[in-house]
N, C-alpha and C positions, 0 to 999 in steps of 0.2 A: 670662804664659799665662792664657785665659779659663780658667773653672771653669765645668763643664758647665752647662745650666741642667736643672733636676728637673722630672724630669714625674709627673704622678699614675697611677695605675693605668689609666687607659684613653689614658692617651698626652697629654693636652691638658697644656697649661702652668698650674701655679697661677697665679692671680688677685690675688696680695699685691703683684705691682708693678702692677698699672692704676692707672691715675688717674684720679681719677672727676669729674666735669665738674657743673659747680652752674648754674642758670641763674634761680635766685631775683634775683639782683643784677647778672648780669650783669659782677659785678665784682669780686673781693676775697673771700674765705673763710670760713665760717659759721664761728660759733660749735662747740665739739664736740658739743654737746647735742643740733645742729639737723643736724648733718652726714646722717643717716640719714633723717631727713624728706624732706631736700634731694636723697639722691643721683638722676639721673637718668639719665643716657647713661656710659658708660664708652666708652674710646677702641678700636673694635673693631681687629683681633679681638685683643685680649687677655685675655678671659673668652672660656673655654670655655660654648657655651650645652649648657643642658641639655635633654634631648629635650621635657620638657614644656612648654615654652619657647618650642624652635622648632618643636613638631605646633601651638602656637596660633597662632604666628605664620603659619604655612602655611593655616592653615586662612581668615584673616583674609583674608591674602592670594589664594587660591583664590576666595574668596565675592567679593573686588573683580574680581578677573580676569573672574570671569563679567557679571559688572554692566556693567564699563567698554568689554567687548566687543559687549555689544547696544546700551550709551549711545554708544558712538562712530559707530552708523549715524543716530542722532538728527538730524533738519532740523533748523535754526536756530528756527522757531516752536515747536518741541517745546523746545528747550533751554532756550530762551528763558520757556520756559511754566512749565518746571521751576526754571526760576531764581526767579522772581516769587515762585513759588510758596514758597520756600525762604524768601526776604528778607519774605514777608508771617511768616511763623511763627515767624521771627527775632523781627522787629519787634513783635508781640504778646508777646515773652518777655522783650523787654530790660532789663527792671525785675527783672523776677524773680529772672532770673540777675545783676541788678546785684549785687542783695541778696546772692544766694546766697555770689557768688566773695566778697565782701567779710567774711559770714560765713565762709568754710571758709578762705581764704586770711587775713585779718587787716591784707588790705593795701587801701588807695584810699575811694575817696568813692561811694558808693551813685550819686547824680546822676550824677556825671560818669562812670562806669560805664555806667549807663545812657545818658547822652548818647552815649559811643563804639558800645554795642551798635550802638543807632538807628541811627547813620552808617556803620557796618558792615553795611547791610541793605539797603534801597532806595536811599538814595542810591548806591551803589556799584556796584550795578546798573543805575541809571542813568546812571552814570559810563562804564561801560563798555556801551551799548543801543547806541552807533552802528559797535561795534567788531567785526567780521563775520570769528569765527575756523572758522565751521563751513563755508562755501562754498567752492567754487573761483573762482578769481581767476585773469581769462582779459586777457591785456595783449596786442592783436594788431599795436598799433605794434614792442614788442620780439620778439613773437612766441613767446610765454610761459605757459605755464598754470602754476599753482602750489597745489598742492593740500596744505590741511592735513592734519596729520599730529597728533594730542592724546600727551602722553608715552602717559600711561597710567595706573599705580600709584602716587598720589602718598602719602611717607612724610610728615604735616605736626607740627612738635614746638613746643608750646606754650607759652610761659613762665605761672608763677603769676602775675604782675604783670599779668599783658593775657591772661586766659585766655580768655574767650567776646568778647569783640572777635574775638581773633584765631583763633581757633573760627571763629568766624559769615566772617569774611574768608576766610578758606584756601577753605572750603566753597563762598564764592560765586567765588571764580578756580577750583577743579577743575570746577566747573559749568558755569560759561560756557565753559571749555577742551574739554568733552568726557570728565575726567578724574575717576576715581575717587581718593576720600583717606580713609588710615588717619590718626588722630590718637593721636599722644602725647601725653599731659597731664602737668603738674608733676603730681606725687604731692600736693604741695599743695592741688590744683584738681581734682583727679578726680573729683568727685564731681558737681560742677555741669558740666565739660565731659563727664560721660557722658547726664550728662541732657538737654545740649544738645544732642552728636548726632544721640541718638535720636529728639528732637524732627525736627531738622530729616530726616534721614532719613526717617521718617514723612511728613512735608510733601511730600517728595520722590517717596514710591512715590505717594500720592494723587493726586501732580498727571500721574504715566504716566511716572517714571520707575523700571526697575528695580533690585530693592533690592541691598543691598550696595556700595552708593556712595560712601556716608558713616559710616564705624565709625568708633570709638573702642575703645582697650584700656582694659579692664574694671579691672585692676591693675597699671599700671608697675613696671616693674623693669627693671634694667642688662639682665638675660640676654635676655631679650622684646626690649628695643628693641633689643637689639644683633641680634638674631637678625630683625629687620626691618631693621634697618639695611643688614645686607650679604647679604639677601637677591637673587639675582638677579632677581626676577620683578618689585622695585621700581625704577619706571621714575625715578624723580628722588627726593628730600630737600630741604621745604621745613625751613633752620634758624631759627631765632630765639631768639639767645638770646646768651650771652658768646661770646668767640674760641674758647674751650677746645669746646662745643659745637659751633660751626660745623667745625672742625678735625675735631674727631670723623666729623662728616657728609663731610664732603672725605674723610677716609680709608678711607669704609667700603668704597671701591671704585664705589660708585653712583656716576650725575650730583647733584651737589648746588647748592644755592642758599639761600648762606650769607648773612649779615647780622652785624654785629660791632656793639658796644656806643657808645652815644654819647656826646658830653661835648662839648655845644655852648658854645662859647663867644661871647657876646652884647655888640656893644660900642654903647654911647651917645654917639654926635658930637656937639658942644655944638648944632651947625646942627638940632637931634631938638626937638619939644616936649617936654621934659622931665617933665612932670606925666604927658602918652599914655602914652610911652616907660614910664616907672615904671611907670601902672597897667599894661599888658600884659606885663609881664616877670611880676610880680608874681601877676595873675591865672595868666598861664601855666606858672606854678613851682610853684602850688598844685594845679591842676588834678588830681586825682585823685591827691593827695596826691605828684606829680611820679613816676607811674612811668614815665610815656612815656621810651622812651632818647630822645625830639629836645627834650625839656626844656632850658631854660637851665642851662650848668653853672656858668659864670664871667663875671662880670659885672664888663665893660673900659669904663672912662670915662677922661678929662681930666681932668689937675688942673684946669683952667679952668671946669670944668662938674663937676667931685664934688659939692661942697656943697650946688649946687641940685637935682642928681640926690639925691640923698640925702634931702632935704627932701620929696620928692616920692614917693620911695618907701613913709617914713615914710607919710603923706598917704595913700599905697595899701593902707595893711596888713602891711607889712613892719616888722620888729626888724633894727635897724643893731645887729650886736654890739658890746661894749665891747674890749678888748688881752684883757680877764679873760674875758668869754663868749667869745671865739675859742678862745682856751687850754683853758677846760673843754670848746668842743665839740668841738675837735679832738683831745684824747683821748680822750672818750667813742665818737667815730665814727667815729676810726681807729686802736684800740688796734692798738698795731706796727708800724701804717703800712697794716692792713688793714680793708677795710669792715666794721663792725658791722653785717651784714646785719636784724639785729633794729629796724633803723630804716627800710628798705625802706617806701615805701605808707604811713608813718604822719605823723601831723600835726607841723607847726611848734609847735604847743603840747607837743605830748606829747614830742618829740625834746629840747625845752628844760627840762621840769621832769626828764628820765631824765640831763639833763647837769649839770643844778644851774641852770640859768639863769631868772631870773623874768624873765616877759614877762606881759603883759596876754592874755585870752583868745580876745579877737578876734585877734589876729595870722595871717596868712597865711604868712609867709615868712622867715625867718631869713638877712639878710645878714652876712655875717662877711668882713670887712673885714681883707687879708692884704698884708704886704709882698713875698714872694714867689712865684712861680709855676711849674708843670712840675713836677718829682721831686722837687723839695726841697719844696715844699708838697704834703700830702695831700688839702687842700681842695680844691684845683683837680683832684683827680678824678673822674669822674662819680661819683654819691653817689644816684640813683632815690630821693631823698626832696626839700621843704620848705627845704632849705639852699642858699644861693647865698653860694660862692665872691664877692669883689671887690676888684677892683685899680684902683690909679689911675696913670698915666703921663704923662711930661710932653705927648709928639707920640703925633699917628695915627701917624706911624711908628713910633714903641716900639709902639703897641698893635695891629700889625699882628702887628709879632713876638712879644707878650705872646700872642698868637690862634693863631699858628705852632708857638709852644715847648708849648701847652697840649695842641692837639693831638695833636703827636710824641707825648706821653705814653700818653695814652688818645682815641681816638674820630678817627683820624683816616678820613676818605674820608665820614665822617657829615655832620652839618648843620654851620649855626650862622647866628648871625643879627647885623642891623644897624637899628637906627634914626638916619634924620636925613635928614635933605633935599638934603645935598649927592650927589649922582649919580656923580661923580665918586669923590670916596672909596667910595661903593659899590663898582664896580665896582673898584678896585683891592685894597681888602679881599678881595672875591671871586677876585682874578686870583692871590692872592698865598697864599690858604689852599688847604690838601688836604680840600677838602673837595670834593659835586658838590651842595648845594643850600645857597643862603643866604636867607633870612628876611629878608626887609623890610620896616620898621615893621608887623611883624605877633607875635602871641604864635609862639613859636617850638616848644612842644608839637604843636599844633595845626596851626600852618603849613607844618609840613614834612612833616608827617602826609599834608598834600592835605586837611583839613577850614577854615584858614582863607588858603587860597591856591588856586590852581589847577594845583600837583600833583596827581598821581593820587593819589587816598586808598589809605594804606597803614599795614600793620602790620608790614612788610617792608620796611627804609629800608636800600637797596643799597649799600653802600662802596667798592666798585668796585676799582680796583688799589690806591690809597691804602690800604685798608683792609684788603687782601689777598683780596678776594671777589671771584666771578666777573663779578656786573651794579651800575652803578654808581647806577641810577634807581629808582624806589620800584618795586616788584615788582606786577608785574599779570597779568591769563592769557595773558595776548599771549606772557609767559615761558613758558608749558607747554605752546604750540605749534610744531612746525617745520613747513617747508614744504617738499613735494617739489616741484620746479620741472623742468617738463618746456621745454627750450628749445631750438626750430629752429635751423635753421641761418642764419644773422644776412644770406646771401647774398641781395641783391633779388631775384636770378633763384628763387632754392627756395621755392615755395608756403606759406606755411604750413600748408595743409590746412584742411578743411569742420572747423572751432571754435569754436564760438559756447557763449553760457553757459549756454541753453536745455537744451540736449545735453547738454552737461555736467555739470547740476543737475538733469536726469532719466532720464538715461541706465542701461541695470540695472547697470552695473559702477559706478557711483555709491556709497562711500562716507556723502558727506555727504546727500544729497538722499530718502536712504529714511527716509518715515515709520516712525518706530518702532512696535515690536507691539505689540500691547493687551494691557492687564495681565493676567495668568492669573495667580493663584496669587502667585507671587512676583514678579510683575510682568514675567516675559519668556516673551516668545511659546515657545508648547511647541516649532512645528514651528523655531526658532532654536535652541532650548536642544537638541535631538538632533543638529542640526547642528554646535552647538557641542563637544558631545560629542565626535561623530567626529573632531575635528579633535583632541581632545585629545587621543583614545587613537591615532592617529597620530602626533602628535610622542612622547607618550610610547614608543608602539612604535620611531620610531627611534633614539631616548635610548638604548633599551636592545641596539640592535643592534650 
């Protein structure tokens, strides 16, 4: 027989079974200390929100609705205008806020921080300049017009490890889409991604777009986000962050577009220069103290080729652990079997004297050198720090399935990577893992990012069914459009009708093609915003009939 469940005086369910969702790590459990720093999202609706809670959340939400209804009649020159304009004020800050997230967060490398801002700004922009989500799109061979359609209200949720990268990114895909975005910051990061919206929002009204496009909450908390999260009026949820997050967003009832944690695993074919191979594992382990999820997790060689791999490592900046530094690091960084999140974002040096381990100061990278792989080893799961897992096997066939069993564990549908010249094994490595991007002879932070390959650049690396998420490609705005597709009838003999794109890009029922209003005040045309009005207190009036 169940036992009823208790409800409080206004009828809501207590709040002592939620489960509260960490996305510092992406992986594995705080400390108790940090648990309250950490908490972010809670699994709706299992917290009742409280009114003051959800009047801010409404109110947030209301101020984007009006924005994202006069930016969706924006031309592609205007959007375009506001975008630049966005990625210039970006770009001017990206040092600042390197600094900043590095102070308020505790985690990553100033530089390479700043390196990600930069490439989160104009390049990105430029990445996507030939990609035309604001026009209609007139196909008279199939007989077809297809007209975009922007979600809307995008919910965008932040990790502390990649806080204004992924700020500055979300911002430029609801922009080029047409699309207004509230942001969630770790509690960790709220301080510099409030400072960064504003910024950019500012950018934004000056360049003729109106305001309310680009918020941020002022103070996170479970009750606020949840009360955004299963808001009706938000049109999508961008996630970023561990599974338990993503799930969260999946349930809120929204559309969401999840993203799940990674744990690349990296293997070196004797056929690889070995000396390359090593420095760019290496470099790209380090890179901003390895928070990126597409970081090398587990590092597969030959026994034919270890010793020289190893050699070469060395060579690059890397500490080959001893039986004894594996033993201390893997207690210190996985007491119980779960992540010490307190090693997040911090250096190969400093990870090694908090384990007991002496290493030289220059060192980049800590290899620990493991007999086992998958569940029975903790090192081989992904770890967002300076540590690299490594295994040796006798065939590419064991290290196909060393690649397979590691994934099962953690990170599948994410990346991983291959150096070596043989093409052949490439492609079978790749045919044979769940994963949907693999890395070649390239650093794999980086490469799968889209900064050193030609994926699209992203702060959103898709998992696709493997991984349990809905899109399986690096996330771009192309994702926060649909398209109404208006389609003749496919008979030669039926006309398609006077169609042309002329007409259709200036036509008055036109959508995309109206110059937007000149900024009054809050940057939206007066004689719009009374327009807007009436429409409100219209639906309102039928809501209530």
């Amino acid at each position: 027989m169940r036992r009823p469940v208790k409800k409080s005086s206004n009828g809501s369910r207590p709040p002592s079974r939620a489960r509260a969702v960490y996305c510092v790590a992406c992986a594995g459990r705080p400390d108790p200390g940090e648990r309250k720093a950490m908490l972010v999202h809670d699994e709706a609706p299992r917290l009742a929100v409280p009114d003051k809670a959800a009047a801010r959340a409404r109110m947030k939400v209301d101020r984007a609705g009006w924005a994202v209804r006069a930016y969706a009649r924006y031309d592609r020159a205007s959007v375009m205008k506001v975008a630049r304009a966005v990625a210039e004020a970006a770009h001017q800050a990206a040092q600042t806020y390197a600094k900043w997230a590095v102070r308020e967060t505790g985690m990553g490398v100033v530089e390479h921080k700043r390196l990600k801002n930069e490439l989160s700004a104009h390049p990105l922009v430029d990445f996507y300049a030939d990609t035309n989500l604001v026009d209609p799109r007139i196909d008279s061979v199939r007989k077809m017009v297809e007209l975009p359609k922007p979600a809307g209200i995008i919910l965008a949720l932040t990790p502390a490890t990649n806080p204004i990268s992924t700020l500055y990114y979300k911002t430029i895909l609801a922009l080029l889409s047409r699309n207004a975005v509230i942001f969630s910051p770790h509690p960790m990061a709220k301080e510099c991604c409030r400072d960064a919206a504003a910024r950019l929002e500012a950018a934004a009204v000056t360049a003729g777009a109106p305001a309310g496009l680009i918020q941020c909450i002022e103070e996170p908390s479970v009750p606020l986000v949840q009360a955004l999260m299963i808001s009706p009026n938000v049109q999508v949820i961008l996630a970023t962050g561990g599974s338990a997050m993503v799930r969260a967003a999946y349930s809120s009832g929204n559309p969401a577009i999840g993203v799940g944690p990674g744990n690349a695993p990296v293997y070196v074919d004797p056929s690889a220069n070995q000396g390359g191979a090593a420095q760019r594992i290496v470099e790209s382990k380090a890179f901003d103290n390895s928070v990126l999820c597409t970081n090398e997790s587990v590092l597969i060689s030959l026994d034919e080729n270890r010793q020289q791999l190893e050699r070469s490592l060395r060579a690059a900046g890397a500490h080959i652990c001893t039986d004894a530094d594996v033993a201390k690091l893997r207690d210190w960084l996985f007491p119980l079997g779960h992540l010490n999140t307190s090693a997040v974002g911090k250096s190969a040096v400093w990870i090694a004297q908090q384990a007991g381990i002496r290493v030289v100061p220059s060192i980049k990278t800590l290899i620990a050198p493991v007999e086992r792989f998958g569940s029975e080893e903790p090192l081989t799961k992904e770890k967002l720090c300076p540590v690299l897992a490594s295994v040796s096997v006798q065939s590419f066939e064991r290290a196909v399935s060393a690649a397979s069993m590691i994934l099962r564990g953690t990170g599948a549908g994410h990346s991983a990577a291959f150096h070596g010249e043989d093409s052949q094994r490439a492609m079978h490595f790749a045919s044979a893992l769940p994963v949907y991007r693999i890395v070649v002879n390239a650093p794999c932070s980086q490469g799968a990012a889209g900064f050193a390959t030609h994926l699209a650049p992203s702060f959103m690396i898709g998992t696709g069914y493997f991984g349990r998420s809905s899109v399986g490609e690096n996330i771009g705005p192309q994702h926060l459009v649909h398209w109404t597709r208006l389609a003749w009838n496919s008979d030669a003999a039926v006309p398609f009708g006077d169609v042309d794109a002329a007409r259709v890009l200036s036509g008055p029922e036109s959508h995309s093609a109206i110059s937007p209003p000149a900024p009054q005040g809050n940057g939206v045309d007066r004689d719009l915003l009374r327009q807007l009005i009436v429409q409100e207190l219209r639906e309102l009036t039928r809501g209530q009939s």
